[in-house]
DOMI-782557 format. One line per field, with one value per residue (C-alpha): chain; residue in three letters; x, y, z. Coordinates in steps of 0.001 Angstrom, whole numbers, plus 500000, padded with zeros to 6 digits. Layout:
BEGIN
mol = (A ...)
type = (ALA ...)
X = (X ...)
Y = (Y ...)
Z = (Z ...)
END
This chain:
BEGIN
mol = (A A A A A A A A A A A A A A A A A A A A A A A A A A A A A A A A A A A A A A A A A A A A A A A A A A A A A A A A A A A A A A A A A A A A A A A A A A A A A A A A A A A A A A A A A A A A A A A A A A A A A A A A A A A A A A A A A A A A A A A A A A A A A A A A A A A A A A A A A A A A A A A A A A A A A A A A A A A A A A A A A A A A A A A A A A A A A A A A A A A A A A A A A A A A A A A A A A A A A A A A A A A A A A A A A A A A A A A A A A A A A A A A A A A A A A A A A A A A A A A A A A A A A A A A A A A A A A A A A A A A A A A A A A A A A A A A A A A A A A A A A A A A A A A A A A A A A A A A A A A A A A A A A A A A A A A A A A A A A A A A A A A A A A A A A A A A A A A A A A A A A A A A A A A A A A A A A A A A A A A A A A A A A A A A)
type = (UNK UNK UNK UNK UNK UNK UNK UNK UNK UNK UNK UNK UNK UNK UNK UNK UNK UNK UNK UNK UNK UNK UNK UNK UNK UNK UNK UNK UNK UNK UNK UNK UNK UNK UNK UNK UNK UNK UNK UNK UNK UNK UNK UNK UNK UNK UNK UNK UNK UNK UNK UNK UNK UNK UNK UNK UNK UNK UNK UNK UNK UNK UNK UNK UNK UNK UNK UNK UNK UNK UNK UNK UNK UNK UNK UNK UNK UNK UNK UNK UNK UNK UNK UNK UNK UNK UNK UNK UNK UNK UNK UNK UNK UNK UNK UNK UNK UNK UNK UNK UNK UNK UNK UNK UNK UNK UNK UNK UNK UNK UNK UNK UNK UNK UNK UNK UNK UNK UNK UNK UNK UNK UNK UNK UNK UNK UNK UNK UNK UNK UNK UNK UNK UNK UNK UNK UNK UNK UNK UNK UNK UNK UNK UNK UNK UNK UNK UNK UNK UNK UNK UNK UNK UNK UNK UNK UNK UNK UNK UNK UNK UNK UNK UNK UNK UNK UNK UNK UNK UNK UNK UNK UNK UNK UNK UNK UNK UNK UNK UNK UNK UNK UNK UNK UNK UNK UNK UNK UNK UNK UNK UNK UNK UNK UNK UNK UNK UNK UNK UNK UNK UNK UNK UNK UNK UNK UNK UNK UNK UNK UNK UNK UNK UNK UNK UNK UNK UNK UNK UNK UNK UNK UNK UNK UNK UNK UNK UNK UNK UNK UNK UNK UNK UNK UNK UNK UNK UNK UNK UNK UNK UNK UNK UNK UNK UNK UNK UNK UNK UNK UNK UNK UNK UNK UNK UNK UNK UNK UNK UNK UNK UNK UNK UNK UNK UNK UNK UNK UNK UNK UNK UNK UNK UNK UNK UNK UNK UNK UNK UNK UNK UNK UNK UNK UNK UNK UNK UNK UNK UNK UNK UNK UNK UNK UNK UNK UNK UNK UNK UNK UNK UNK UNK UNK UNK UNK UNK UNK UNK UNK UNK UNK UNK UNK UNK UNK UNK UNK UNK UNK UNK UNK UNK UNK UNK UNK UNK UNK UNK UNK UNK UNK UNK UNK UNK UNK UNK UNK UNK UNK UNK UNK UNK UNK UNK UNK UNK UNK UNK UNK UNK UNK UNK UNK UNK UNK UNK UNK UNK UNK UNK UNK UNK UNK UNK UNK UNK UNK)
X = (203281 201962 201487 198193 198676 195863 196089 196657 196991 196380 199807 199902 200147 200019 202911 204067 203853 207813 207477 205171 207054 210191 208352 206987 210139 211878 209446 210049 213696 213849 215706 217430 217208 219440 217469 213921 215532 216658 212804 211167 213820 213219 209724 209375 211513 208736 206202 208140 208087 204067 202877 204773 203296 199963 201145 199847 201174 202751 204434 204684 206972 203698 204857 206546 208836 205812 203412 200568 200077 200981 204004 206268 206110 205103 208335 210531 208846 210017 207911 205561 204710 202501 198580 198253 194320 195712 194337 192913 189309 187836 183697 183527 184678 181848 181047 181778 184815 184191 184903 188027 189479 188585 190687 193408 193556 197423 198193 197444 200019 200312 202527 204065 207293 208471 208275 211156 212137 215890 216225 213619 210879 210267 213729 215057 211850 212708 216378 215547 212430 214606 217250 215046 211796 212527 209633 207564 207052 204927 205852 202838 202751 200237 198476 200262 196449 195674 197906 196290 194678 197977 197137 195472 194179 195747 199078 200087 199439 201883 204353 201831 198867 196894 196475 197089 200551 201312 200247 202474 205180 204368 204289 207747 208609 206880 208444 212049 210692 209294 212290 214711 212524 212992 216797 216322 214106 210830 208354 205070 204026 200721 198967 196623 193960 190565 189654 187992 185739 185617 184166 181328 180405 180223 177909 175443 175483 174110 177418 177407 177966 179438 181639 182785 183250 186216 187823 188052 189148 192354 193105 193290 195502 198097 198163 198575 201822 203150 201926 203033 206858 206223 205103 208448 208177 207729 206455 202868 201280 198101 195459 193838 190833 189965 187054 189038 190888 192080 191025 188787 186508 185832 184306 183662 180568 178451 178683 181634 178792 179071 182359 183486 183649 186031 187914 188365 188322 191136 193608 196503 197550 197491 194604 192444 192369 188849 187069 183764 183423 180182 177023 178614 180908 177636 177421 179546 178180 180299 183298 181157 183303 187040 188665 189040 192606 193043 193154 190536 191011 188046 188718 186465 187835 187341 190603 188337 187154 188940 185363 186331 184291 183104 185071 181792 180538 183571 183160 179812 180465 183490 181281 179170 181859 183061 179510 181262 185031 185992 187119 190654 190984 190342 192011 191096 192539 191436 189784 192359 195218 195647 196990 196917 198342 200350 197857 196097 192658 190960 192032 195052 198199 196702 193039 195332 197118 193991 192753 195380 195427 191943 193193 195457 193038 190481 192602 193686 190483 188655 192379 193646)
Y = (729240 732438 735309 736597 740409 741285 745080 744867 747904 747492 749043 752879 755937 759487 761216 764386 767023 767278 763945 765239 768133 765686 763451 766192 767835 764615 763956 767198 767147 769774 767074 764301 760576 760485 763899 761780 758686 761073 762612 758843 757757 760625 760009 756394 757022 759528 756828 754033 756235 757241 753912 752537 755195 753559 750683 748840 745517 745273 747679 749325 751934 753813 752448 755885 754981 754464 757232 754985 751379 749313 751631 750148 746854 749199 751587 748879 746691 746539 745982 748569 751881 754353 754747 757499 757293 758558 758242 755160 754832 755725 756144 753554 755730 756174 758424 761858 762283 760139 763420 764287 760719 760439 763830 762471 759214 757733 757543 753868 751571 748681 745798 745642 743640 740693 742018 741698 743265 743939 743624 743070 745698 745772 745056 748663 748973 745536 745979 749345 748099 745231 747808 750436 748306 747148 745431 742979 744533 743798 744226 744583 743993 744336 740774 740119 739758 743438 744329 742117 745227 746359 743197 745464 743405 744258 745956 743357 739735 740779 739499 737379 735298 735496 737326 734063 733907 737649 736406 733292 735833 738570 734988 734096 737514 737868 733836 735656 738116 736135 734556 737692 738684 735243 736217 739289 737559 739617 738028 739638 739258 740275 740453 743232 742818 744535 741606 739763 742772 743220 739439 740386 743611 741220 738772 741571 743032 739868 737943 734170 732940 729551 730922 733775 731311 730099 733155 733349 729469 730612 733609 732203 729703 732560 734568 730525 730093 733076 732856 728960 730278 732392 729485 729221 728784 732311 734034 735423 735268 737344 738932 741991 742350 745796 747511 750341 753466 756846 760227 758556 757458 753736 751682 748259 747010 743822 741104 738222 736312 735072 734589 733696 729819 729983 732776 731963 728499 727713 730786 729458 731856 732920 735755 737671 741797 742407 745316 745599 749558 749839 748694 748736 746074 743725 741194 738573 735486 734903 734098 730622 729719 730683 727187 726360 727740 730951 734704 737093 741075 742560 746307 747903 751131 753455 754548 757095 760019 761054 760413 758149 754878 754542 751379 750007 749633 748015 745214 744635 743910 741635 739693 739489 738041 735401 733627 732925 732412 732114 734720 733545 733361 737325 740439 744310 746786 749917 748864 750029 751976 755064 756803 754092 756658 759386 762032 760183 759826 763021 763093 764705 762814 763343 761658 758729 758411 758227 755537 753549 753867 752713 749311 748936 749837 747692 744722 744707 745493 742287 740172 741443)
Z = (979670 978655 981034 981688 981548 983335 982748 978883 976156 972185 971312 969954 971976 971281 969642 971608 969338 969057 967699 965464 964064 963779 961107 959064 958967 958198 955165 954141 953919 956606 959479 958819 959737 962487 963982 963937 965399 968078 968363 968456 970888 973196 972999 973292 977014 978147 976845 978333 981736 981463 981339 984292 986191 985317 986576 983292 983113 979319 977696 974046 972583 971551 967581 967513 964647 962708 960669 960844 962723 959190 957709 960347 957116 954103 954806 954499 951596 948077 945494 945758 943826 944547 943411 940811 941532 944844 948614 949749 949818 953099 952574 955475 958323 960505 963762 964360 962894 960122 957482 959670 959452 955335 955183 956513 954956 953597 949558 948757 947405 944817 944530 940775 941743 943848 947702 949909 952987 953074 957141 959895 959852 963792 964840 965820 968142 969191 970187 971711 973717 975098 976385 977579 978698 982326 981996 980235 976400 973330 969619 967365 964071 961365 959693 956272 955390 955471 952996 949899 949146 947303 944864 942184 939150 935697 937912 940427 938556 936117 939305 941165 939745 942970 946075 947691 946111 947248 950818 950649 950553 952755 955256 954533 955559 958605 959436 959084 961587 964231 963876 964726 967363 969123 968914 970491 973597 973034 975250 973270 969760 968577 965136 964251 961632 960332 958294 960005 960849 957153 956677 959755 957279 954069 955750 956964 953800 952465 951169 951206 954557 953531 951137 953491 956223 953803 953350 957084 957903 955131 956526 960309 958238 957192 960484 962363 960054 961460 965366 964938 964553 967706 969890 971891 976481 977964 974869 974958 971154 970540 967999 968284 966523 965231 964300 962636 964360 963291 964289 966780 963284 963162 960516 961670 963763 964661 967058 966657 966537 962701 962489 966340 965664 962430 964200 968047 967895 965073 965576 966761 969686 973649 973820 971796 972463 971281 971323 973260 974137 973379 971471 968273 969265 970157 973417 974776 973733 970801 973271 974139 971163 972566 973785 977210 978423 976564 977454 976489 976649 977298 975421 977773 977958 974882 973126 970969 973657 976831 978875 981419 982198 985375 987477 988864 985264 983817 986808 985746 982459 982941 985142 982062 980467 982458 982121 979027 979675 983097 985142 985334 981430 981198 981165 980783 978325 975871 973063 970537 970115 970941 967869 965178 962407 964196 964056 966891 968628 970018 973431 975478 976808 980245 979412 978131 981190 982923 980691 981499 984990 985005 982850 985526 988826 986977 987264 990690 991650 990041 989907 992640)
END
């Protein structure tokens, strides 16, 4: 049976800024490998030490060894060239710091060849997290769905006729490893996709809902393949569902509402992270759909400023909640990561630590 984690986190942390300074100098030929591995190591011991401090109740290695939440998969994948038509699009980003995040947007890539992975993309945070943890730990990965936008018509179908046959793959990849992570005994897996925010932002812009409704039911079906392999005793498998994150920009809102019955009540896992940090997010009532027995993550607590949310107010709206899923199927966590591309969210180390301390008072408080 899964455990219920009632003081939850998304995944990423802020990078210290020696971290920092290690990865630019790495990518500019200034350090070498072994001198970054040393940085992220370093780091992800401070990060491992912060958040039991907190007293948060999973831990993460902060995805340290990563530039940017997906490159942990990218890094490693053949396959793929770079986009001469260069960064990838980002007139979405919305908020304050909408301009800041398009600035500082990654070069987009595009599959022209067979992808592979020559050895298990999360497996040196894995082995390191299972020496080092102490405690119960999460590895996240990235939805093989989010990365069909590298299937570029008239460049990738030269190799694959479909996006659906470029996702079959990217499956069997991520089904090799699940599979090493098993081995290694980690007890959390958890996917992390924007699509299904993207399919809420199609059907308010007017797209057919029937036929959207089908792009949904198959993608569930790819990210159940993979959380299917994961269903072993004492492993917790779970989805976050983001709205977008990077340089505390976002670009997804609207209510669960239109696709919370497709979504909630076929994905195959233990608990859904989902974000509800404000209006943007909508209300509650789309978890009427969630199936009796599973976890639901109530991000609460905003990942985006270092303002922190008052613990009176974050009571109130989990009871709120729980006249939709009861009380003892909930949990509490920020609503994202922290620093989904390592340039982070515009708040300090300290306001983080605070944020997570809250998570954690939150749910002793209303858990006890």
């Amino acid at each position: 049976m899964a455990i219920p984690y009632r003081a939850d986190q998304v995944g990423s942390l802020l990078r210290p800024s020696a971290l920092i300074e290690a990865r630019a100098g790495w990518e500019a030929g200034r350090k070498t490998l072994a001198e970054l591995r040393a940085a992220e190591d370093a780091a992800i011991l401070h990060a491992l030490a912060l958040q039991k401090r907190t007293g948060i109740g999973v831990l993460s290695d902060g995805e340290f060894r990563r530039s940017t939440w997906g490159n942990g998969f990218l890094d490693r994948l053949e396959g793929l060239t770079e986009d001469v038509e260069g960064v990838v699009q980002g007139g979405r980003w919305q908020g304050n710091n909408a301009a800041l995040a398009t600035e500082t947007l990654p070069r987009k890539k595009v599959v022209v060849g067979k992808v592979r992975v020559k050895a298990p993309f999360t497996g040196e945070e894995a082995r390191f997290l299972a020496e080092h943890a102490g405690a119960p730990y999460k590895i996240t990965m990235p939805s093989p769905t989010m990365f069909l936008r590298l299937f570029v018509p008239g460049r990738s179908d030269a190799v694959y006729e479909s996006e659906d046959a470029l996702l079959d793959d990217f499956v069997k990849i991520y089904l090799d490893e699940v599979d090493s992570l098993l081995q290694l005994g980690v007890p959390y897996i958890q996917l992390d996709s924007l699509r299904y925010i993207s399919f809420i932002t199609e059907i308010e812009r007017g797209a057919d809902r029937a036929e959207m409704q089908r792009v949904v039911e198959r993608t569930v079906q790819a990210d159940n393949r993979i959380m299917a392999r994961a269903k072993q005793p004492g492993v917790t498998r779970a989805m976050h569902i983001c709205r977008g994150n990077h340089r505390s920009a976002w670009f997804g809102a609207g209510s669960y509402e239109s696709v919370a019955e497709a979504l909630f009540g076929a994905a195959d896992v233990d608990r859904f992270l989902l974000e509800f940090d404000d209006e943007r997010s909508g209300g509650f009532e789309p978890l009427r759909f969630v199936p009796k027995g599973k976890v639901v993550v109530l991000g609460l607590i905003t990942s985006k400023t270092g303002s922190l949310e008052s613990l009176d107010a974050l009571r109130r709206r989990v009871d709120q909640a729980a006249k939709f899923v009861p009380l003892e199927n909930l949990a509490i966590s920020p609503q994202c990561g922290f620093a989904s591309t390592h340039l982070g969210n515009l708040l300090t180390e300290d306001e983080e630590l605070k944020k997570l301390e809250l998570v954690a008072e939150a749910a002793r408080k209303i858990w006890g």
